[in-house]
Legacy VTK file of the C-alpha trace (Angstrom):
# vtk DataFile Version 3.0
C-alpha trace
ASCII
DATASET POLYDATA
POINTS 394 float
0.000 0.000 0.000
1.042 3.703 -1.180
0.481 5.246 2.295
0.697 8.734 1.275
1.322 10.335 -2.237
0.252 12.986 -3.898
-0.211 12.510 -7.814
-1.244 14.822 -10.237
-2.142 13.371 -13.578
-2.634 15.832 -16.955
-4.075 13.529 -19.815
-5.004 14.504 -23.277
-6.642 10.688 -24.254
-9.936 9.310 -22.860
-8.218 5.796 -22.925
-5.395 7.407 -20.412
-7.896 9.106 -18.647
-9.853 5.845 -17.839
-6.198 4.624 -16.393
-5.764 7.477 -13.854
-9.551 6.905 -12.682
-8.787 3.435 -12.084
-5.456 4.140 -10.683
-7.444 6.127 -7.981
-9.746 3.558 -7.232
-7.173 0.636 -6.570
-6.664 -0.193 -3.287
-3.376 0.030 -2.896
-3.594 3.870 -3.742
-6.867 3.919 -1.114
-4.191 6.451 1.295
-2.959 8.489 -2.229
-4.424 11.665 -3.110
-5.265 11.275 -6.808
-6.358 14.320 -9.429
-6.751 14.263 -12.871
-6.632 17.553 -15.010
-6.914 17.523 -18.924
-4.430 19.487 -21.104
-1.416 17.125 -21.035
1.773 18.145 -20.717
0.736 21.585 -21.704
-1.716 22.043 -19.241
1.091 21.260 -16.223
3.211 23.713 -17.229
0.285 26.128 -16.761
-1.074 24.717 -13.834
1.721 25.031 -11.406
2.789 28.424 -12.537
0.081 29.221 -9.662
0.498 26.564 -7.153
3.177 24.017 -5.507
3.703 20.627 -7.577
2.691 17.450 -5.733
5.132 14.416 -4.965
4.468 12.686 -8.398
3.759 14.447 -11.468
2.074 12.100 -14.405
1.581 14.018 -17.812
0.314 12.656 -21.467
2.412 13.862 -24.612
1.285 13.182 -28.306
3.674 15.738 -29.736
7.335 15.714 -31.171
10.375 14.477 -29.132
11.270 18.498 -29.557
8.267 20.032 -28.178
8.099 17.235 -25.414
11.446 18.383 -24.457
11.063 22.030 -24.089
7.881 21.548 -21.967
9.773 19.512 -20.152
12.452 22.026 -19.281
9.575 24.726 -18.635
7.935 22.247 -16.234
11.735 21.421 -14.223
11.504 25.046 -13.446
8.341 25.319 -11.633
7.949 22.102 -10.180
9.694 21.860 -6.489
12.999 19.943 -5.959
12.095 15.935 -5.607
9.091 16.465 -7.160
9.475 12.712 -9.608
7.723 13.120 -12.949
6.207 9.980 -15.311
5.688 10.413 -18.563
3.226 8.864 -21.190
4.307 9.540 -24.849
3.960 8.234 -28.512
7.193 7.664 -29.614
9.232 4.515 -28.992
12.479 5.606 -29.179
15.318 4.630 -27.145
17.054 7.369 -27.893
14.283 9.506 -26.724
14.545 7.579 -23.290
17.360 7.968 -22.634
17.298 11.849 -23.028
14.604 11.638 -20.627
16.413 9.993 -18.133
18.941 12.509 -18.349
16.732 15.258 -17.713
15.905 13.385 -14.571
12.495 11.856 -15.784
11.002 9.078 -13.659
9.386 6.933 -15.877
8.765 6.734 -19.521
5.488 4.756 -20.772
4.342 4.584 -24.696
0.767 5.257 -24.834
-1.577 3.596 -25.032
-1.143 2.857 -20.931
-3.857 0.908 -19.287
-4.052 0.925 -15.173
-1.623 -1.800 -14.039
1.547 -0.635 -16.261
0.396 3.252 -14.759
0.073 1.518 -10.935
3.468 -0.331 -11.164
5.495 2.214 -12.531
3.992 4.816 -9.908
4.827 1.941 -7.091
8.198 1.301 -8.187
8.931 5.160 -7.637
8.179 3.860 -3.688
9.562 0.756 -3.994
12.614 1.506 -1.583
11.763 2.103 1.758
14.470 5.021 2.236
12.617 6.820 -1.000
8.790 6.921 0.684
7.505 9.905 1.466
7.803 10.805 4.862
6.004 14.450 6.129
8.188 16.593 8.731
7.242 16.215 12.188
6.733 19.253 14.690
6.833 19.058 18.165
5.294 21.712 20.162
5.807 21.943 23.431
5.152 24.194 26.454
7.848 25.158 28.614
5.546 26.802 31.192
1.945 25.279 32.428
-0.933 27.305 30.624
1.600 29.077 28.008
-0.880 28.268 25.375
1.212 25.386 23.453
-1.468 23.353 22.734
-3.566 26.233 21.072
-0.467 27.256 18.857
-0.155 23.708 17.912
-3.911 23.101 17.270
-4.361 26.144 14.966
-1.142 25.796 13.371
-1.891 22.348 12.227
-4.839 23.531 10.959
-3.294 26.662 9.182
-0.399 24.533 7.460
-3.147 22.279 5.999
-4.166 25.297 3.820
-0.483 25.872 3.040
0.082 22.706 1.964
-3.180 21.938 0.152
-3.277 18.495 1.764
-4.599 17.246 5.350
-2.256 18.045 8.218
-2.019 15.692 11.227
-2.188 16.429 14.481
-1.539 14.372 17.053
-2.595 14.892 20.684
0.340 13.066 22.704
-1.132 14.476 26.017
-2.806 11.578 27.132
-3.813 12.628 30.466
-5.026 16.450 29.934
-4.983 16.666 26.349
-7.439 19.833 25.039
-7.684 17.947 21.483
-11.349 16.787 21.889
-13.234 19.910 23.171
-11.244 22.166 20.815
-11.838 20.475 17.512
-15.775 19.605 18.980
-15.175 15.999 18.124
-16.203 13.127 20.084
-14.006 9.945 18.381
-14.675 6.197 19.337
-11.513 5.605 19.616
-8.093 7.481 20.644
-4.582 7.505 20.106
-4.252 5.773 23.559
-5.972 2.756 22.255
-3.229 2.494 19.739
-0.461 2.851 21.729
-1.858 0.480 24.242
-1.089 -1.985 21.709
2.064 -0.913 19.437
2.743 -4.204 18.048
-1.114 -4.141 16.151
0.094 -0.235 15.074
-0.405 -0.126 11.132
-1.450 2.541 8.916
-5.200 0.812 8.518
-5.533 1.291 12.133
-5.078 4.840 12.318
-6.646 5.728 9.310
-9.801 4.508 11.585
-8.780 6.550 14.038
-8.051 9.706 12.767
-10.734 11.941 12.884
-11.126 14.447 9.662
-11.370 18.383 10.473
-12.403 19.966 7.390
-10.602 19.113 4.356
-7.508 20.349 5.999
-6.735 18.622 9.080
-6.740 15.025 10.457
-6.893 14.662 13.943
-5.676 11.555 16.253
-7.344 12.701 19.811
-6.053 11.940 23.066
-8.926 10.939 25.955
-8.136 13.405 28.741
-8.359 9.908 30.507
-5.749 10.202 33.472
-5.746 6.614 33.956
-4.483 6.495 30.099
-1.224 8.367 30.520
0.594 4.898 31.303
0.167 4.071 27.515
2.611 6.115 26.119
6.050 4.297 25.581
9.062 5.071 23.787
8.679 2.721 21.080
4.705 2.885 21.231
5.381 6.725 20.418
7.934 6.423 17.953
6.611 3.920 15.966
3.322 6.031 15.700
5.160 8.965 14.682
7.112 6.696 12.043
3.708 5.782 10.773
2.028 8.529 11.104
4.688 10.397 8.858
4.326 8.337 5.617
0.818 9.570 6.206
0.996 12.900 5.835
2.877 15.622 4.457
3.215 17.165 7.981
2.546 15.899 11.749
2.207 18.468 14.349
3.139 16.847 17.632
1.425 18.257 21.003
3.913 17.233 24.004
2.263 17.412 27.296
4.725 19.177 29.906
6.015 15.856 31.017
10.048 14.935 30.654
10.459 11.255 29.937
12.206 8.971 27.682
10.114 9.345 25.270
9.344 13.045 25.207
13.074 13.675 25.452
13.079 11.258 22.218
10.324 13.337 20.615
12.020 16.442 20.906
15.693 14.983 19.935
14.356 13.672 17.115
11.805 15.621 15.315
11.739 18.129 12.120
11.078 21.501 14.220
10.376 22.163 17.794
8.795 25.116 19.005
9.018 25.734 22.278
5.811 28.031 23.476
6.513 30.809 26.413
5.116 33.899 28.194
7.043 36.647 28.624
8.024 36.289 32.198
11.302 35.108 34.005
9.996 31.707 35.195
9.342 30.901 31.088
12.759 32.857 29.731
14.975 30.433 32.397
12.627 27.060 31.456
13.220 27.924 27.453
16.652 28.065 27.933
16.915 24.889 29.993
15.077 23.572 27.210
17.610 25.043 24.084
20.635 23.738 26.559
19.150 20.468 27.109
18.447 19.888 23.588
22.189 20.960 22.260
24.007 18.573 20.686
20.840 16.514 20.614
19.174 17.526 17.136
20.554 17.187 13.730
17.208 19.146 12.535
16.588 22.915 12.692
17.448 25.055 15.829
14.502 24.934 18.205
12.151 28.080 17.445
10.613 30.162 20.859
7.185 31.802 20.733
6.347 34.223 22.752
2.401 33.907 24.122
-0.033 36.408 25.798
1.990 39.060 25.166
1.051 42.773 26.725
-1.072 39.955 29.290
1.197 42.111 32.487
2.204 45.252 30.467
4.347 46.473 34.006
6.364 43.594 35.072
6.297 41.259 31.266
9.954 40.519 29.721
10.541 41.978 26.307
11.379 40.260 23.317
14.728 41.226 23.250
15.262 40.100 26.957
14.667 36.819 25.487
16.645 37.250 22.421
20.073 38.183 24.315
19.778 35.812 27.221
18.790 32.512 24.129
20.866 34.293 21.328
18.029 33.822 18.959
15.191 36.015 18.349
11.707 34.917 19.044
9.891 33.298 15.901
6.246 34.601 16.894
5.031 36.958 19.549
1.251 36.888 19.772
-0.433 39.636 21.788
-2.936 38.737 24.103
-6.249 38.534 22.794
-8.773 36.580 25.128
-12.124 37.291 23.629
-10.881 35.838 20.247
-8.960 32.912 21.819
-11.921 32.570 24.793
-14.742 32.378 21.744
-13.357 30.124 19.705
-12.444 27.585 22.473
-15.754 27.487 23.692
-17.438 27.286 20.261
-14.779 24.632 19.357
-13.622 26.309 16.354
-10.550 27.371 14.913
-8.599 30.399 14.957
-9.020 31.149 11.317
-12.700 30.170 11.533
-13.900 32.100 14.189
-12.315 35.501 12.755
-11.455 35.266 9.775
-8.704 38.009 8.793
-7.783 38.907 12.679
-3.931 39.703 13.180
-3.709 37.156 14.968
-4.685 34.281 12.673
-2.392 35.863 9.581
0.608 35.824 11.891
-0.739 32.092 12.781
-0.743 31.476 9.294
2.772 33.141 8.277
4.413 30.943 11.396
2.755 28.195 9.481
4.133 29.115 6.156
7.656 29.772 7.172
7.751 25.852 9.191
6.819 24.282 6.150
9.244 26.325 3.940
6.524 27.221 1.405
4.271 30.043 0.774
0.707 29.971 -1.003
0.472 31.527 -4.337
-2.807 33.125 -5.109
-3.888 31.679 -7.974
-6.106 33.140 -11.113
-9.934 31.482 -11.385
-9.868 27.911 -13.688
-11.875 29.492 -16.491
-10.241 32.695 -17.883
-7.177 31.991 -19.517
-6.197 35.397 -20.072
-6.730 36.144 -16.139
-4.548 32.471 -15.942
-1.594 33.828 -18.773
-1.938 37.341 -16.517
-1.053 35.230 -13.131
1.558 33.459 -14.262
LINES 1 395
394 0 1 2 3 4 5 6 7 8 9 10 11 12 13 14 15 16 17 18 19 20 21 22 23 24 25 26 27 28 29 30 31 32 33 34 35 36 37 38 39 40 41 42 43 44 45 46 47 48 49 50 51 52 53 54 55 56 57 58 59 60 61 62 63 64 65 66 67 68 69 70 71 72 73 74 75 76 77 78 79 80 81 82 83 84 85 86 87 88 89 90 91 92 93 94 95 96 97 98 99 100 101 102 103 104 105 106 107 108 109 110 111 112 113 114 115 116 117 118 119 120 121 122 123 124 125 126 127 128 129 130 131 132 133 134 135 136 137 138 139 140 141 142 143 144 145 146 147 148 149 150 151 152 153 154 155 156 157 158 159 160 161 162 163 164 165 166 167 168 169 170 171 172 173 174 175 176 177 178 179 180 181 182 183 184 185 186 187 188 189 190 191 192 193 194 195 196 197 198 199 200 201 202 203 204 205 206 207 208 209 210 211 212 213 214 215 216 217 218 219 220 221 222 223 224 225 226 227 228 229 230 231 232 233 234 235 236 237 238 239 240 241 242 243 244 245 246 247 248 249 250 251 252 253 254 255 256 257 258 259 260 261 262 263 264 265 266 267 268 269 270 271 272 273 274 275 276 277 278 279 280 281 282 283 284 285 286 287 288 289 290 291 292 293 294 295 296 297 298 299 300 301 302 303 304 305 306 307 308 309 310 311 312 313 314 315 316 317 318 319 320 321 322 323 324 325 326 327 328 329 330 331 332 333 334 335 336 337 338 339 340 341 342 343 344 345 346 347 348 349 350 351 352 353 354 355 356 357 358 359 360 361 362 363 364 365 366 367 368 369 370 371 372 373 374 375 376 377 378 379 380 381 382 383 384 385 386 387 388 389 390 391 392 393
């Protein structure tokens, strides 16, 4: 099974067409995200002028090796770096291959392609273990009870869903206390503490039952707020859900409960980006820097990021930012200013940031933390049907 790809497919035949559709409806693909656009080759090139290229670009060709080439070359230059590219042409020509090859094509396939040539050749681009996709894992963590880490994570999982144009995860490692079930309104059957109760039965079919979908940006795995669940979470329960969990999707945002253990201490060490969450007192400036010195030497990922929360909360007696820049040597990556009526409504109508107030301050700087973690930034994007408004965009 495919556990996670995305695959964008541009045909110009019905025949190929019919392929793609049954492509997407194979089983193996049943975790893939699947879209087919007419246009061919063409029509790529055009298409993500405006928007970020997938994991596996498929595109149909009936024109000359020359004019498949230089569409080729325009296509290299707007698709992102790994992005792996199949395509489907007319000619048989070895010679034509191996130019392909060269140019750091995937796969070439000599129409006409029917479903299972299309599925193996997109399979064999996952055949090795080391080349699956795997989606960066965040771990957010608060370094002071009530800093507002779980919030941050919560609405920045659901912000980086938008910026990715895929479903986020978040997990909800909190076992005990965890806030994921009144904030997202959702009442599961199951959590993520039944599936680390059991690591050994762990497999992607199991938490695809358990994850809970939040709008078509967002997948949630819950925790229980079940005290007497807390003793479920191991270090090899935990990383092997986060293993799993991160050929699932393109990004997993981890919320840590304030608990040091093995296995939070692995969390931490090991993960994409941590973002440590903190108010802008002295009791949160000296447990962030335990934190940064505890983790040095740890990490081969990026430098742990601070936040500063609730800012302007004690106007009198609060820290500045740059009393936390010169005592870490780093300046903060996101000071929010203390806003309770927005944060206060939208926890008790368990909603979303974005969703309660659309626009606010607050939920663009949300969404720009989100945009710089993931290392991309959404391109608005002309409407479908006016190609001149399309040509003007690009």
């Amino acid at each position: 099974m495919i556990c996670r790809a995305t695959i964008d497919a541009f045909t110009l035949t019905p025949a190929f067409a019919e392929a793609v559709a049954r492509l997407a409806a194979d089983s193996a693909f049943a975790m893939a995200r699947i879209q087919s656009f007419p246009g061919g080759l063409a029509a790529a090139v055009a298409e993500y002028g405006g928007r970020s290229s997938p994991q596996v670009v498929i595109v149909e060709e009936d024109d000359d090796d020359a004019a498949l080439c230089r569409r080729l070359d325009q296509l290299a230059e707007l698709c992102e770096p790994g992005t792996r590219v199949i395509v489907v042409g007319q000619l048989n020509d070895i010679r034509l291959y191996r130019t392909l090859m060269a140019k750091g094509v995937s796969e070439y396939l000599v129409a006409p392609v029917a479903a299972a040539p299309l599925a193996e050749a997109v399979a064999a681009l996952f055949a090795d273990p080391a080349a699956a996709p795997r989606g960066k894992v965040m771990a957010f963590w608060g370094v002071r009870g009530g800093a507002g880490a779980s919030t941050l994570a919560q609405n920045t999982a659901h912000a980086l869903g938008g910026v990715l144009g895929e479903a986020a995860l978040y997990v909800d490692l909190d076992l005990a206390f965890g806030t994921s079930l009144l904030a997202f309104n959702i009442d599961p059957r199951q959590t993520v503490a039944d599936a680390l109760a059991a690591p050994e039965r762990m497999d992607p079919v199991l938490l695809e039952r358990l994850m809970v979908p939040y709008g078509e940006q967002l997948r949630v795995l819950a925790a229980g707020a079940d005290p007497r669940q807390a003793a479920a979470a191991t270090l090899d329960g935990v990383d092997r859900l986060l293993e799993l969990c991160s050929r699932m999707a393109p990004v997993v945002v981890v919320d840590l409960p304030r608990l040091w253990c093995d296995w939070t201490g692995h969390v931490l060490a090991g993960a994409d980006e941590v973002v440590a969450v903190a108010q802008a007192d002295l009791a949160s400036l000296r447990e962030a820097k335990t934190l940064l010195d505890g983790l040095s030497g740890r990490r081969s990922g990026a430098a742990p990021k601070v936040v500063l929360n609730k800012l302007d909360c004690y106007r009198k007696t609060q820290l500045s930012p740059k009393d936390f820049t010169e005592t870490l040597g780093a300046e903060p990556a996101l000071a929010l200013p203390f806003e309770p009526q927005l944060f206060g409504e939208a926890a008790n109508n368990g909603q979303m940031l974005a969703e309660a107030a659309r626009g606010h301050k607050v939920v663009e700087q949300v969404r720009g933390f989100a945009e710089r973690l993931s290392g991309r930034t959404v391109r608005e994007t002309a409407p479908r049907g006016n190609p001149l408004l399309r040509l003007l965009a690009r």
